[in-house]
C-alpha positions as CSV (number, residue, x, y, z in Angstrom):
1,X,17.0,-47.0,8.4
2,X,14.6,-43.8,8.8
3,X,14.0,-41.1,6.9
4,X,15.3,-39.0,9.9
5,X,18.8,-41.5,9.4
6,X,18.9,-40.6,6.1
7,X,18.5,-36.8,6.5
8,X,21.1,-36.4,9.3
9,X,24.9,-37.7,9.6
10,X,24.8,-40.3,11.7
11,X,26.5,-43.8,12.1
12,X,23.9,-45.5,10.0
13,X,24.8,-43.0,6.8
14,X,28.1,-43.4,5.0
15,X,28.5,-39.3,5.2
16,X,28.8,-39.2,8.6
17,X,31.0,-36.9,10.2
18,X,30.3,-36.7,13.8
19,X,28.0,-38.4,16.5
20,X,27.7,-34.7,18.1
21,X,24.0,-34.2,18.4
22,X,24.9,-30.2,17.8
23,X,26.4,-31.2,14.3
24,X,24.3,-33.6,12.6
25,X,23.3,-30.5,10.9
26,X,21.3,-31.5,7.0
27,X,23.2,-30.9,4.1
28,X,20.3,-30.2,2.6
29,X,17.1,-28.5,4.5
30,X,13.7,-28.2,3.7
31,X,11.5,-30.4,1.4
32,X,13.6,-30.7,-1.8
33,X,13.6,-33.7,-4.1
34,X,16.1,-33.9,-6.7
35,X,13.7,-32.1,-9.4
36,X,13.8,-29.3,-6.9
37,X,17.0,-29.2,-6.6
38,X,17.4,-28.7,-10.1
39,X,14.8,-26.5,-10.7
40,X,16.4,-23.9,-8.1
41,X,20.0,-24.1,-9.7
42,X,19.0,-24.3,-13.7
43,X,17.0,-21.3,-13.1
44,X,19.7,-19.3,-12.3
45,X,21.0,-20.6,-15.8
46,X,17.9,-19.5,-17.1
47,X,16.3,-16.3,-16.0
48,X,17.3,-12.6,-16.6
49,X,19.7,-11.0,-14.0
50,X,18.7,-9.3,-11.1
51,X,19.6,-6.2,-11.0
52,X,22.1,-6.6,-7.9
53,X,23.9,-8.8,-10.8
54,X,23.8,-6.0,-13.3
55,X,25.2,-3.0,-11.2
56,X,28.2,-5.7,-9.9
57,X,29.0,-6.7,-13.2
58,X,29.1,-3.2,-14.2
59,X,31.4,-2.2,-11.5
60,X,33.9,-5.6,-11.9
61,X,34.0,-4.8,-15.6
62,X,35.0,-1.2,-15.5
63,X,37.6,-2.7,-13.1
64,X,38.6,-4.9,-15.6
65,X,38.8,-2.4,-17.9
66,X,40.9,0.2,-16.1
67,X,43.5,-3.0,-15.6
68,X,43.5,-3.6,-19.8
69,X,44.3,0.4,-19.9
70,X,46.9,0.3,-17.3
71,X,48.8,-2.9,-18.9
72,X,49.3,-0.9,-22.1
73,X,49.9,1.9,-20.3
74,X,53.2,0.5,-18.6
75,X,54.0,-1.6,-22.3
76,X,54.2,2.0,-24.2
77,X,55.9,3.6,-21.1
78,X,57.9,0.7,-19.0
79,X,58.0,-0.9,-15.2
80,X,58.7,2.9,-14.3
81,X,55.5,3.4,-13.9
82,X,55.7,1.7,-10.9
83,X,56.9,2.4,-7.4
84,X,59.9,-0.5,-7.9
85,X,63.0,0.7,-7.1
86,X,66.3,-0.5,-6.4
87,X,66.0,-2.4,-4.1
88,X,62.8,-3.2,-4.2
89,X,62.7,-4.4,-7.5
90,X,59.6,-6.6,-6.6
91,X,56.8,-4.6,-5.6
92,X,53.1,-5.1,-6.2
93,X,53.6,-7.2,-9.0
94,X,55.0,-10.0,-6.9
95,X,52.7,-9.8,-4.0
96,X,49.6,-9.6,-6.2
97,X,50.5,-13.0,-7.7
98,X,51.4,-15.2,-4.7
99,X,48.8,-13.5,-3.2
100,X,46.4,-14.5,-6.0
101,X,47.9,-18.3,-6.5
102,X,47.0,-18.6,-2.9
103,X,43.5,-17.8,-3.1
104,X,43.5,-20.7,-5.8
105,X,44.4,-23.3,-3.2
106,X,40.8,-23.8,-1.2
107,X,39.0,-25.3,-4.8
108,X,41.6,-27.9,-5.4
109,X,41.2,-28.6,-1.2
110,X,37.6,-28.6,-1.3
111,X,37.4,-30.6,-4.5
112,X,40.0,-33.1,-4.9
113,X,41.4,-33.8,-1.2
114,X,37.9,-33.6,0.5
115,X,36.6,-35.5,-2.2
116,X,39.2,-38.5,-1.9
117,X,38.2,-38.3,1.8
118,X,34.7,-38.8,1.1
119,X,33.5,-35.7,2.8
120,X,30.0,-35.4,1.3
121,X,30.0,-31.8,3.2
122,X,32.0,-30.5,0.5
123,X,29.3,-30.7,-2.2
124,X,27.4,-27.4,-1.7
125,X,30.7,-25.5,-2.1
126,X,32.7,-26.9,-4.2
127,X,32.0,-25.6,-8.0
128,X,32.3,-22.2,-6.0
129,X,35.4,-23.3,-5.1
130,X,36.8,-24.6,-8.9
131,X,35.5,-21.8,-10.6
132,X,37.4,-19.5,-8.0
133,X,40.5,-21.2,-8.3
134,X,40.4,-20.7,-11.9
135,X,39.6,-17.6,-12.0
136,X,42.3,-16.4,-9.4
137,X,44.9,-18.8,-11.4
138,X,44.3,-16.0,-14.4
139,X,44.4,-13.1,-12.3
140,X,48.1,-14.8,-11.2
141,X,49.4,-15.7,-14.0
142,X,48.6,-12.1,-15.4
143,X,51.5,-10.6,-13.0
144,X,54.9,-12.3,-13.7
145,X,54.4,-11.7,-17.3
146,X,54.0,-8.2,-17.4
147,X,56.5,-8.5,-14.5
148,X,59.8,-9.3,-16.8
149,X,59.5,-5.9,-17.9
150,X,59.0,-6.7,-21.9
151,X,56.0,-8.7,-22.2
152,X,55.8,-9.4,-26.0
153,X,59.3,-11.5,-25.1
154,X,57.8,-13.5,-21.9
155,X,57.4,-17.0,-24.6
156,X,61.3,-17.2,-23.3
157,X,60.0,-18.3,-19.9
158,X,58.9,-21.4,-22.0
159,X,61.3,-24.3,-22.9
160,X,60.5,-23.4,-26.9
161,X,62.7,-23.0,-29.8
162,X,63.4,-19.9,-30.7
163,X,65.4,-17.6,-33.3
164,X,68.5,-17.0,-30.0
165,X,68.6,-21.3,-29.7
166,X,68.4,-19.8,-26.2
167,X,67.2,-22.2,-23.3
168,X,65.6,-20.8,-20.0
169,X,67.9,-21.0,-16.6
170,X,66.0,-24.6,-15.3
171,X,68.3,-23.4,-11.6
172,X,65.6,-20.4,-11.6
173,X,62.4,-20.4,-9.0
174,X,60.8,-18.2,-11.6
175,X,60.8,-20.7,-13.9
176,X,60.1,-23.3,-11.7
177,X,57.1,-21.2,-11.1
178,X,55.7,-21.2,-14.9
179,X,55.7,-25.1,-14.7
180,X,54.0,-25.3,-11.6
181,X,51.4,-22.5,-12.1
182,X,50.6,-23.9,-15.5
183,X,50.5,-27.6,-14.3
184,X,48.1,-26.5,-12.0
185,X,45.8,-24.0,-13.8
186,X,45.1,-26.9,-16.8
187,X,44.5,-30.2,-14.0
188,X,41.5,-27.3,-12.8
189,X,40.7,-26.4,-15.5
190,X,39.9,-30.3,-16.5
191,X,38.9,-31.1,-12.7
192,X,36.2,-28.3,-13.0
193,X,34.7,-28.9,-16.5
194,X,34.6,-32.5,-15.8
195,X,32.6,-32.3,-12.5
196,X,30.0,-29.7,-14.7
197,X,29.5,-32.2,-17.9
198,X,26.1,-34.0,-15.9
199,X,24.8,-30.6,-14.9
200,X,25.9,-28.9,-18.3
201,X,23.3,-31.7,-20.0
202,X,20.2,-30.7,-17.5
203,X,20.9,-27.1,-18.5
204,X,20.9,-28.4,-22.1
205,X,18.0,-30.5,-21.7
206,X,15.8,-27.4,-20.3
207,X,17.0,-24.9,-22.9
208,X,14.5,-23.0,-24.4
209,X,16.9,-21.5,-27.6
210,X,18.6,-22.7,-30.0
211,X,21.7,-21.0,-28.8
212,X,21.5,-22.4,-25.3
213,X,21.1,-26.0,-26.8
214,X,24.0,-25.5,-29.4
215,X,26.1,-24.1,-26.9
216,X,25.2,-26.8,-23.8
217,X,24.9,-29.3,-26.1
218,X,28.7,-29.3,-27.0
219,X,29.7,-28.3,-23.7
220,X,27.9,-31.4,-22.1
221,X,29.3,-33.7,-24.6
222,X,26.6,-36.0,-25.7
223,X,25.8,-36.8,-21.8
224,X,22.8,-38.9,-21.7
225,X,23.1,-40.1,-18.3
226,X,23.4,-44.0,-19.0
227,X,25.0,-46.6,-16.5
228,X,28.4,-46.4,-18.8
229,X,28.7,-42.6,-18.9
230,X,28.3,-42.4,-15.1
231,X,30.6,-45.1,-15.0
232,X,33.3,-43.8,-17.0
233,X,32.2,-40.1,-15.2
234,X,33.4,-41.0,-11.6
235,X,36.6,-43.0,-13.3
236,X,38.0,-39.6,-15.1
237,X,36.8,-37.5,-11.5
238,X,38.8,-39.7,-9.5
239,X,42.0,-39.6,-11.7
240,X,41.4,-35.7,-11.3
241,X,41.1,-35.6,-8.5
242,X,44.1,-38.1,-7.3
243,X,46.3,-35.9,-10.1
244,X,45.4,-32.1,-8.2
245,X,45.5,-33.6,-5.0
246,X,49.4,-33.2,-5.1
247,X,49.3,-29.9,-6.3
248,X,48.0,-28.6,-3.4
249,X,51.0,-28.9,-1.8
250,X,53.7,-28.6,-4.8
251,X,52.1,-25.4,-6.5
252,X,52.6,-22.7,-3.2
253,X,56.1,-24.8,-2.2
254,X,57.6,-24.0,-5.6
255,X,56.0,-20.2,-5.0
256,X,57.8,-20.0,-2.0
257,X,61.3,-21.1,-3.1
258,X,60.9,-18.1,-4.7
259,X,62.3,-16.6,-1.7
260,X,63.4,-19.3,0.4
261,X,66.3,-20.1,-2.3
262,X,67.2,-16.5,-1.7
263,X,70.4,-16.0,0.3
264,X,68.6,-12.9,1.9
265,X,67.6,-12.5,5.7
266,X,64.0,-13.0,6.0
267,X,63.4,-15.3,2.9
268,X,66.0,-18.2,3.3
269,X,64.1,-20.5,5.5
270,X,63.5,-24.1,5.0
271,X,60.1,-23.4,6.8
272,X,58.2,-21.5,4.0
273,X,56.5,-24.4,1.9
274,X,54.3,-25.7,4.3
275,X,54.1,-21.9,5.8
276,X,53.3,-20.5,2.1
277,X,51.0,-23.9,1.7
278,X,48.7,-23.3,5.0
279,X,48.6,-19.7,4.4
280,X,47.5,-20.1,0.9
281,X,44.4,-22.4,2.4
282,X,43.6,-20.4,5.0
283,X,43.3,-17.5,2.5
284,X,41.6,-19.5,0.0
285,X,38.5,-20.5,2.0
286,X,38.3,-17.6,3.1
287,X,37.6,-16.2,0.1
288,X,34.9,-19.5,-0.6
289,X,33.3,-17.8,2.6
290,X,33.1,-14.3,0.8
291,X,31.7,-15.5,-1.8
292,X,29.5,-18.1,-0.2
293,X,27.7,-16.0,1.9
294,X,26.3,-13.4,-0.3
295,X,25.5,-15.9,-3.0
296,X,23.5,-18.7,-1.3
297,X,21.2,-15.2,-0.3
298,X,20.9,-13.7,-3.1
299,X,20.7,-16.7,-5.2
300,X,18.1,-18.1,-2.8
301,X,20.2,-21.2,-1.8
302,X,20.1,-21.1,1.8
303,X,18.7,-24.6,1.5
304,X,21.6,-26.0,0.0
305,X,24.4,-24.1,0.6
306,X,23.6,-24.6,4.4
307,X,25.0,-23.6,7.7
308,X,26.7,-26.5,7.9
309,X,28.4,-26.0,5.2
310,X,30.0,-22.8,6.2
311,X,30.4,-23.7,9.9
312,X,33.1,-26.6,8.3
313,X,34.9,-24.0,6.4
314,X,35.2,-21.9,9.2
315,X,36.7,-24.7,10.6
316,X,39.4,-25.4,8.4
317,X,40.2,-21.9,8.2
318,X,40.4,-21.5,12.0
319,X,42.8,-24.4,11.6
320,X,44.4,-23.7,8.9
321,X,44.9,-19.8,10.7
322,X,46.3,-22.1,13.8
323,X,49.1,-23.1,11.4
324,X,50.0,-19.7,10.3
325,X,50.2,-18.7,13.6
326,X,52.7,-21.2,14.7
327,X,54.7,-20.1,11.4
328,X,55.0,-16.7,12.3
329,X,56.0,-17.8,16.1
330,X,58.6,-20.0,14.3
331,X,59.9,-17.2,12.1
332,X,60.8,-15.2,15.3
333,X,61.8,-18.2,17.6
334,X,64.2,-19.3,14.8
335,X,65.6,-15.0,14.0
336,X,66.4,-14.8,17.6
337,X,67.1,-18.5,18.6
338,X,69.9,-18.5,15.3
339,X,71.4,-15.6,16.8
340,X,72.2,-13.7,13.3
341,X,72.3,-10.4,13.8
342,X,70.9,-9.4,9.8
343,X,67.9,-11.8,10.6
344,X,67.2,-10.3,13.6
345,X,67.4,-7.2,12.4
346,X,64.7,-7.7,9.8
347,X,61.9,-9.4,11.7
348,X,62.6,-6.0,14.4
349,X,62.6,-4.0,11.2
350,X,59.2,-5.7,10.6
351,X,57.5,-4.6,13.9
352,X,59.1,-1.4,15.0
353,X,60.5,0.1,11.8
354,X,58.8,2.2,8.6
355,X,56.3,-0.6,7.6
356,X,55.2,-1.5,11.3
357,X,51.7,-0.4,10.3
358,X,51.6,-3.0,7.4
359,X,53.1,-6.1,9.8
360,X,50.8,-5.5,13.0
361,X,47.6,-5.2,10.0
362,X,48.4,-8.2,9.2
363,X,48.6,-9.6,12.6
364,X,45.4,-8.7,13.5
365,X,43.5,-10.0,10.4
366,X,45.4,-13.0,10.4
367,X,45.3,-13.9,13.8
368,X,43.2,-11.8,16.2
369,X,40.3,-10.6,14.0
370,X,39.2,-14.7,13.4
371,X,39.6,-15.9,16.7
372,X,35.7,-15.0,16.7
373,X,35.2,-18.5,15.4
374,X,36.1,-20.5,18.0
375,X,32.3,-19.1,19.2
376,X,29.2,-21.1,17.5
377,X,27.0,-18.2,17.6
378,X,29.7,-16.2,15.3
379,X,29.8,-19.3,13.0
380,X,26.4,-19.4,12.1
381,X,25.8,-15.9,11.8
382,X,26.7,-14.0,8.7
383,X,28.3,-10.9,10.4
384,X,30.9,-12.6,12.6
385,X,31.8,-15.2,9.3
386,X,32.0,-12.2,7.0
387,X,33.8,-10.2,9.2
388,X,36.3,-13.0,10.3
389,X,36.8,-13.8,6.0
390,X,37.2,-9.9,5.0
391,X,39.9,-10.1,7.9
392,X,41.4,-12.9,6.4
393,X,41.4,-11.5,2.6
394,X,43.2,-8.1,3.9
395,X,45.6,-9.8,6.0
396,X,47.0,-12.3,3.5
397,X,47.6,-9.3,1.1
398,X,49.6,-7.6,3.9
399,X,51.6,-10.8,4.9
400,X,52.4,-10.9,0.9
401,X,53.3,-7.1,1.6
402,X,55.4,-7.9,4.2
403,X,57.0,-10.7,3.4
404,X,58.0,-8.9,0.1
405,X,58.8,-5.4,0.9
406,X,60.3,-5.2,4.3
407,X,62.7,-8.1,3.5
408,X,64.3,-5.9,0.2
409,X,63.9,-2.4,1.4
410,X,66.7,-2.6,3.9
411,X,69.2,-5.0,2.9
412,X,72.8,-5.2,4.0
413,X,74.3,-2.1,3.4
414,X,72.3,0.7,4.8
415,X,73.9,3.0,1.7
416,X,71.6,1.1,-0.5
417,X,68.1,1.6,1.9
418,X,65.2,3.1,0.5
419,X,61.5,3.5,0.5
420,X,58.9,2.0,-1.8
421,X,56.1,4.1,-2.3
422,X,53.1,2.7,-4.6
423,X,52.2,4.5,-7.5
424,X,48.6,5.3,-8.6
425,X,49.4,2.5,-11.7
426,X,49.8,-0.5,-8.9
427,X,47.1,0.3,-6.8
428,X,45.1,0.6,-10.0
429,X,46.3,-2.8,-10.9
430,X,45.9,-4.4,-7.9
431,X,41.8,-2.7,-7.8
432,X,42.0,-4.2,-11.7
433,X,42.8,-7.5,-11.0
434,X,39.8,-8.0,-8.5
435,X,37.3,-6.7,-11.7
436,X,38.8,-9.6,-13.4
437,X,37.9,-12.1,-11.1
438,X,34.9,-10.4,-10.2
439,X,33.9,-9.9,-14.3
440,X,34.6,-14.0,-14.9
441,X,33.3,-15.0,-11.8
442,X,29.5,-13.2,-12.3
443,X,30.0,-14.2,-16.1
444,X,29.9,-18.1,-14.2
445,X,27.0,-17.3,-11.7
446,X,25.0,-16.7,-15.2
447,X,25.5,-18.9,-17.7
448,X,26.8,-22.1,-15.8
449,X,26.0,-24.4,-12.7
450,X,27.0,-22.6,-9.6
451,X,25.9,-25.8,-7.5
452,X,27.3,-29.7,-8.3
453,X,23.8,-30.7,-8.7
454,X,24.7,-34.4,-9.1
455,X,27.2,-34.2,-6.3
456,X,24.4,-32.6,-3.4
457,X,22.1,-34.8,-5.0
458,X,23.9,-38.2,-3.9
459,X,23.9,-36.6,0.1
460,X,20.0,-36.4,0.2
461,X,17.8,-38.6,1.5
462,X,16.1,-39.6,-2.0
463,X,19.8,-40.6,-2.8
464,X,19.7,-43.9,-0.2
465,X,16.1,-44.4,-0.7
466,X,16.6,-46.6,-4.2
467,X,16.5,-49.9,-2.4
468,X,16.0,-51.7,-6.2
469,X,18.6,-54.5,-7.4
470,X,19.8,-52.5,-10.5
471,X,19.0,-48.9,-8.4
472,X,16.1,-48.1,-10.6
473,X,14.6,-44.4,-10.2
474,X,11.4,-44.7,-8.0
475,X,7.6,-44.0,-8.9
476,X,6.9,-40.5,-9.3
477,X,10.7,-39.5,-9.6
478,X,12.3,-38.0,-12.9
479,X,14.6,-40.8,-14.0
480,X,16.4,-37.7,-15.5
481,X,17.3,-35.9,-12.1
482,X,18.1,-39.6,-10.8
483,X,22.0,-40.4,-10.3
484,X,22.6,-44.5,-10.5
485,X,24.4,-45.8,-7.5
486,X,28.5,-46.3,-8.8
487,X,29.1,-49.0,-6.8
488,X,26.6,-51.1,-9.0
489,X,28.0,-49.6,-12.0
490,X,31.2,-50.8,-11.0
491,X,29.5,-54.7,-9.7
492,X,27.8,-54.8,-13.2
């Protein structure tokens, strides 16, 4: 086997993907070992800001800020504050948290199902990718429990004792929602801090401080890199990773019987889990592609977070947008095909009536804007993937918007129509809501790995080079930087 082998996807390398010349694309370029490797990611860990860093953090955390002022602002003066009405009595709230849950669907994807699938393309994305989907998990679960109108009472939602002896309604969607969301946020929670644990030691093993030792040093939890600990490592990951894979698919079903269970035209069909579930991946990697992009620039990782890498996600999200597309077709097919006159009347009220200008948005970023994929040259240059992502991030918000709004503000008795109009408090909180996952997601481009180092490490070249019985580090490398093989972990 060559080096060129080795450095390209091909038959002879277990990462293969393709035997199209035009894609055995590196997954790492340039001349990198694994020490610089490391070197490029730890410093990122270790150096002062730039000051691109600074003046984004600022912003995001003035965002953040204005969203802790506005939710005690509607706890002193009540849901009034916001454009909800009867009967729209789910307004931004709502939309901002499936919108949100979705965006936390593409790092479970990328990390657990891609991993299971041995897709070794995955590994320059994917602790963007878990550290995104926590993040957007906290930004979701925010909503629904300043939602039920008295926070300080939202423990209720939780099958606790309490002073009332009062149980939650199990029949509920909303609850069925706590269960799921919370399921999910703590297996991602565990998936993502176990994948960091090698790279948490290296960062602990370069510190300089005292602080950055203490604080790595518990973090990385006595990680010394033995045969036993990476043994016992790639054990727990696959458990992870076998436990989230399910969730990918339960978490945005149980979202969507949220309205599904609903005996309302425009929410009671049997085909919004998998529609909810590909919409929340399509919108997910997009948003890995937002903040893909920039990063690998500015942090100076073109070399590893490749073009490879983000022509595969555009990929799945040009076929995950493939799927949404036939789910819209399908809506309509089924509203006329059904011939109900109230759900007809809806998905007619959707394109022609008051909110057209919010349906035929999010036609066009969901299905016309990223059709510039399907050309290589837009692919593999930032301005047509940026522009095809940004589409993608506006127009799941709008589908959100539609799916919520236009379905409640006419209902069955046109006595009872009205308009919702969104106050200055929800489009603050919506604006708020992206500071926090901007504030926590900046916080984790500083002070922790934004690359699996020990994941893009196993793809290079270096990685199949250790021909030794017992897969000894070779001359001149840092045994350190040198992941053993687990498959002689597992023979010995």
């Amino acid at each position: 086997m060559t080096t060129l082998d080795l450095q390209y996807d091909t038959p002879a390398n277990p990462g293969n993907l393709t035997d199209d010349p035009r894609q055995r694309a590196p997954l790492v370029t340039g001349d990198n070992d694994f020490t610089s490797v490391t070197n490029k990611v730890a410093r990122l860990a270790e150096k002062w800001p730039d000051l691109w860093w600074w003046v984004a953090f600022f912003i995001a955390l003035n965002l953040f800020g204005l969203l802790q002022v506005l939710i005690g602002y509607l706890v002193l003066t009540g849901v009034g504050v916001w454009g909800n009405n009867q009967p729209v009595s789910w307004g931004f709230p709502i939309i901002n948290f499936v919108f949100w849950v979705g965006i936390g669907h593409a790092g479970t994807l990328i990390s657990a199902i891609l991993y299971l699938f041995r897709q070794n393309w995955r590994t320059g994305i994917n602790r963007f990718a878990e550290a995104m989907t926590i993040f957007a998990v906290m930004c979701a679960g925010m909503f629904p429990g300043i939602h039920v109108g008295r926070p300080w009472l939202a423990y209720w939602l939780f099958p606790i004792p309490n002073q009332m002896d009062a149980w939650p309604q199990f029949r509920s969607p909303l609850l069925w929602d706590v269960f799921a969301v919370g399921t999910y946020a703590t297996v991602s929670l565990l998936f993502w801090y176990v994948g960091m644990v090698p790279d948490l030691a290296t960062l602990r093993d370069r510190a300089t401080n005292r602080l950055s030792q203490i604080a790595y040093g518990i973090l990385s939890l006595g990680w010394c890199g033995s045969s036993r600990h990476w043994h016992r490592f790639e054990r727990a990951y696959l458990i992870l990773a076998a436990l989230a894979t399910p969730l990918v698919l339960s978490v945005h079903s149980v979202v969507s019987f949220d309205f599904a269970v609903a005996q309302l035209p425009g929410w009671h069909s049997t085909i919004f889990p998998p529609y909810f579930v590909a919409g929340a991946i399509y919108g997910g990697f997009a948003m890995v592609i937002t903040l893909a992009v920039p990063a690998r620039k500015l942090f100076g990782l073109e070399e590893i977070i490749t073009e490879r890498h983000i022509d595969n996600a555009c990929r799945v999200m040009l076929g995950t947008g493939m799927i949404v597309f036939y789910a819209y077709s399908t809506e309509f097919f089924i509203a006329w095909y059904s011939g109900e006159h109230y759900e007809r009347f809806v998905f007619l009220n959707r394109a022609t009536g008051p909110y057209a200008w919010a349906f035929w948005t999010m036609i066009f970023c969901n299905l016309i804007g990223p059709q510039v994929l399907w050309f290589r040259q837009a692919r593999h240059h930032w301005l047509g993937v940026m522009f095809a992502a940004m589409c993608v991030n506006v127009g799941m918000w709008f589908e959100r918007f539609v799916i919520v709004i236009t379905s409640l503000h006419r209902d069955f008795l046109p006595s009872s129509w009205a308009m919702f109009h969104p106050t200055w408090v929800d489009l603050g909180m919506l604006a708020g809501s992206f500071g926090l996952f901007f504030t926590f997601f900046l916080l984790f481009c500083k002070f922790l790995p934004v690359i699996a180092m020990a994941e893009v490490k196993t793809v290079m070249p270096q990685a199949h080079a250790h021909s030794g019985e017992h897969g000894e580090a070779l001359p001149g490398e840092d045994a350190a930087d040198y992941r053993p093989d687990p498959h002689w972990v597992e023979r010995r």
